[in-house]
N, C-alpha and C positions, 0 to 999 in steps of 0.2 A: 445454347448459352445466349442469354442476353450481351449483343453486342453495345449497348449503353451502359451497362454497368462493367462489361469489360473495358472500357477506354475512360471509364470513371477511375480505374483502379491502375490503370496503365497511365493517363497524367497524375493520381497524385504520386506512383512513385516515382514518376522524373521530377515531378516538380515541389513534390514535398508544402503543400498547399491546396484547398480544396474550398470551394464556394459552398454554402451553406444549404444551394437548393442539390449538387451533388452528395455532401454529408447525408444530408436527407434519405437521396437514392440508395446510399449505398447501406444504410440503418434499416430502412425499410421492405425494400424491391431484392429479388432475383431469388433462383430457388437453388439446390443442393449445389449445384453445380457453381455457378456464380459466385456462392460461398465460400465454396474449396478454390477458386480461382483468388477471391481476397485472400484467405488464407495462405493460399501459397506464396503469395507475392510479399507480405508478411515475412513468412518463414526464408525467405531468398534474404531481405533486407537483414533480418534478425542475424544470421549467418553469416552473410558480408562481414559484421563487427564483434560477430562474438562465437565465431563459429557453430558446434552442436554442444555448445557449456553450458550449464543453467545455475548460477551461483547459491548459495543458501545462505540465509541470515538466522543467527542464531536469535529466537525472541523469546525475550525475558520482560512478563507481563509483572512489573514489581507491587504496584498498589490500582486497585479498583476502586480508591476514594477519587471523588469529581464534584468539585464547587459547582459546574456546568448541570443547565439541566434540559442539556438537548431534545428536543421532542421523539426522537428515534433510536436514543442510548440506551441500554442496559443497567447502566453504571451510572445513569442520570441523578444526581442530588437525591432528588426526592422520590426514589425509587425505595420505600422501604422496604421491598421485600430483597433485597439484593444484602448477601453478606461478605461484608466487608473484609479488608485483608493491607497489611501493608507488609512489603521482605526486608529486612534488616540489610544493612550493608552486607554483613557478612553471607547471609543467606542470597543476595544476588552475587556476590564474588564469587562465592562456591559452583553457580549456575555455569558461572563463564568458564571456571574450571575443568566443569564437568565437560562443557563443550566444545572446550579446548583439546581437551583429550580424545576426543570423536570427530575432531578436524575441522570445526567451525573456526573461519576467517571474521565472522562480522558476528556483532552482539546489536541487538536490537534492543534497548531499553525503553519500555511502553506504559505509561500508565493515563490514568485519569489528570485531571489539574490539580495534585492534592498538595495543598498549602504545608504540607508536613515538610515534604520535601524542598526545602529550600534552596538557596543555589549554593551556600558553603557543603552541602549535605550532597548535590549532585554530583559539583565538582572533588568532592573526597571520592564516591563514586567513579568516577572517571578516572581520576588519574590514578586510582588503585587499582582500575582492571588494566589501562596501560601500562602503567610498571610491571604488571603480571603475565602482560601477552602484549609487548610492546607491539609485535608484527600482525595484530590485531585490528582491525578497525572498530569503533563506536560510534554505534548510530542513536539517537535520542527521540523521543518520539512522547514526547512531555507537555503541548501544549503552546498558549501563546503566553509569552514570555515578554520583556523588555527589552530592545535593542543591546544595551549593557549587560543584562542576565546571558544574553546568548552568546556576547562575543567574551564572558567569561567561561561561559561552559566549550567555546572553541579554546580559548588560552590553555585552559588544564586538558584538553587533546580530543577534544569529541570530534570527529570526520564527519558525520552527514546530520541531518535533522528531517526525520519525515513530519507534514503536517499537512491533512488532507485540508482541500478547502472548502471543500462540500459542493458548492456552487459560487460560481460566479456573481451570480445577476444577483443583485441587494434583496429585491421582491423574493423571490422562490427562497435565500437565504433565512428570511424571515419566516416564512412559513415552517422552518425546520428548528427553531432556534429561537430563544426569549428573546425578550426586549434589550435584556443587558447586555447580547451578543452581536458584535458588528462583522458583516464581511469585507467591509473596506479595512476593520482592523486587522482580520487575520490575513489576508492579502499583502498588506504591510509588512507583517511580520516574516511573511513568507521573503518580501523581497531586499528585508533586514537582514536574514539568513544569506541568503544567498551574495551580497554586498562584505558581509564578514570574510566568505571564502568554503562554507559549508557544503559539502553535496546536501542539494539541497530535492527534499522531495514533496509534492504537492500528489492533490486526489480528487474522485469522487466517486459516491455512490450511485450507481444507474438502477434508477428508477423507483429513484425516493417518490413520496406523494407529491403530487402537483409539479413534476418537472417534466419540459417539452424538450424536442428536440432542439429549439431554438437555443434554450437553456444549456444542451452538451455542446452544439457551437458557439456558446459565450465562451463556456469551460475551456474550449479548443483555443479561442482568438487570445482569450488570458493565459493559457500556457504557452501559448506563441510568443508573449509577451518575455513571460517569467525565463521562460526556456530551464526547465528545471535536469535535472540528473533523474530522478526517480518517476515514474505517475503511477501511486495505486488507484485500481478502481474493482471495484466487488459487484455485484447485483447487491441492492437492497433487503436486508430480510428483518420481519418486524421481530420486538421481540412483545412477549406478551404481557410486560409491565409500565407500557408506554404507551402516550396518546396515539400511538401508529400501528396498535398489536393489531387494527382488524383490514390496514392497508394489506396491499396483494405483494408478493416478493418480486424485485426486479428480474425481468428476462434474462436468464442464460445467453441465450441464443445473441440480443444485443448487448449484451457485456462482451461476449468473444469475438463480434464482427468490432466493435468500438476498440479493444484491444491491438487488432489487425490495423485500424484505422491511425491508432497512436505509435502503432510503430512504424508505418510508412509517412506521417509525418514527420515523425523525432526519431530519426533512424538510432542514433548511439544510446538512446534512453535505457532506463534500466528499469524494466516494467516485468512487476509481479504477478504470478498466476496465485492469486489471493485464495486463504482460509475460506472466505466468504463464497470465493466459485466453487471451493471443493466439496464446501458447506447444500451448496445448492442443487449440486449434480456430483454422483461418487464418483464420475470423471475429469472433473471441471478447472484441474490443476492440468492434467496431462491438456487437455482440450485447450488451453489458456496457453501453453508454452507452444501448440503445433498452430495457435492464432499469431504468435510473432513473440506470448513472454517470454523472460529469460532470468528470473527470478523466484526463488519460492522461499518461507519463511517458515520456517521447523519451528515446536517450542519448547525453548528451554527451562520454562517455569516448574516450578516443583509440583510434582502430577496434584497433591494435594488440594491449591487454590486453582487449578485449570479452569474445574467447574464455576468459579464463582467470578473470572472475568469475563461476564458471558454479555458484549456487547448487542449478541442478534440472538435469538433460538434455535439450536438446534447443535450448534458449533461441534466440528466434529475434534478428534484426536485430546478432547481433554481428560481421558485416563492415562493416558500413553505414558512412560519415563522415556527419556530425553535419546538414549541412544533407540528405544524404539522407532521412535517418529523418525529420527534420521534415516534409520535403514530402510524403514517402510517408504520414503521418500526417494533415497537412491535407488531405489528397485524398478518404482515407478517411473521416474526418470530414461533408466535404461531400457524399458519396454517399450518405450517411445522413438528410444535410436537416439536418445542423446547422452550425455554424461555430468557429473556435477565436476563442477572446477574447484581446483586446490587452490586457487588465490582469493584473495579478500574480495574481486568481484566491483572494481572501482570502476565510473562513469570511464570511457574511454580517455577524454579532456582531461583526466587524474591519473591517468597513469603513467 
């Protein structure tokens, strides 16, 4: 075993902080062994606060319209080969329903930025899946918003708001994202959320084009910052309708030590073993939760539009109906030695 990278991994979990030329070591350097040693030090942390539970959010992808025309989206504006879709109220109530009755705690509502959805139209949304599963939580994952639009969509009872932020650094933001798109704004908004009283969840993709390491410890010193409740993060995968379709997919392997890395700094965090790892490797959900995740996100959309929210290529589980995927997911889970929890699955700090 490399004794550098073991006493890399032994101060940052006393000390919950890491210097950027160790970041580095620990992304790059040491072989199986070394790994399984992050790893494990991960999985001791993860455990201290959440024992062997691994929560599930029910996700309900409602509309794949997006004014955005991110350079690495699926669902990008001007993506016309992409068919479009939007769910009726009634058609995502029925979702929660459904998921309700198969024991989902958390509803994940997901779409594009699409102007249809206004915020009289969310907020009916909201408080009708509340009224219906008041012991429910609602999670929103809609975009950036106006300070005002969010602290109305918290009034009518929304609990968390996920909003990746891509990157940190303004430069590498730009290279993923138009002119009309600022990081300084979405950062904003992030720290608007969070000010209201939202579990609030921030992200990134590992190993978009043109991002360095320097770039994942921006991401690291701004969530230090933000101190959020949730951090997704996936490997990158192109899809093939985007300026990015002929970039290479981000490494596995550095998504599950970066994983490791974000739960020994943010011990109580609530970090997902993402679609996108399970997308990348057929193990890559189980492999994410024994790296320190303790989240995974089932989905409850109606098997019909699955195919057509297809952010990256390849996306797996979109024939599935809704108690499939669940069960195919608790199975997984327990072949692992852990179990999924009956509760909604809130940041520690919230419960």
């Amino acid at each position: 075993m490399d004794n550098a990278f073991k006493d890399i991994v032994d101060k940052l979990k006393d000390s919950q902080s890491i210097s950027k030329e160790d970041f580095a070591y620990l992304l790059e350097r040491g072989d199986k062994d070394d790994i399984e040693y992050l790893f494990a030090a991960a999985r001791d942390v993860a455990e201290k606060y959440f024992l062997k539970e691994v929560y599930l959010r029910g996700l309900i992808e409602f509309s794949n319209y997006c004014k955005n025309d991110c350079y690495y989206c699926g669902i990008r504006c001007s993506n016309r080969n992409a068919e479009r879709y939007r769910l009726s109220e009634e058609e995502i109530l029925s979702c929660c329903d459904i998921g309700a009755k198969i024991g989902f705690k958390t509803f994940v509502l997901q779409s594009g930025e699409d102007p249809y959805y206004t915020d009289d139209r969310i907020c009916s949304i909201v408080r009708k899946i509340k009224i219906a599963h008041p012991d429910c939580a609602v999670t929103l994952s809609i975009g950036e918003k106006s300070k005002e639009s969010y602290q109305e969509f918290f009034d009518y009872g929304a609990d968390r708001y996920l909003l990746r932020h891509e990157t940190a650094d303004e430069e590498h933001y730009s290279m993923l994202h138009p002119a009309s798109m600022s990081g300084a704004r979405r950062k904003q908004c992030l720290f608007d959320l969070k000010e209201i009283g939202f579990q609030v969840g921030c992200g990134i993709m590992v190993g978009t084009p043109h991002q360095t390491v320097d770039h994942i410890y921006e991401d690291i010193l701004f969530m230090q910052e933000l101190q959020p409740h949730m951090i997704g993060i996936g490997p990158f995968i192109p899809h093939k309708d985007t300026p990015f379709k002929d970039e290479p997919e981000g490494s596995v392997d550095r998504t599950l030590r970066l994983l490791a890395i974000l739960r020994l700094l943010f011990p109580k965090v609530l970090l997902p073993a993402t679609t996108a790892l399970g997308t990348a490797d057929a193990l890559g959900r189980e492999k994410g939760i024994l790296a320190g995740a303790n989240v995974m996100m089932p989905n409850l959309s109606p098997s019909n539009v699955r195919e057509k929210y297809l952010l990256y290529d390849g996306k797996i589980c979109t024939g599935e109906e809704a108690a499939e995927c669940n069960a195919c997911l608790r199975a997984r889970v327990s072949r692992i030695g852990y179990h999924v929890a009956d509760s909604r699955g809130d940041h520690p700090d919230f419960v």
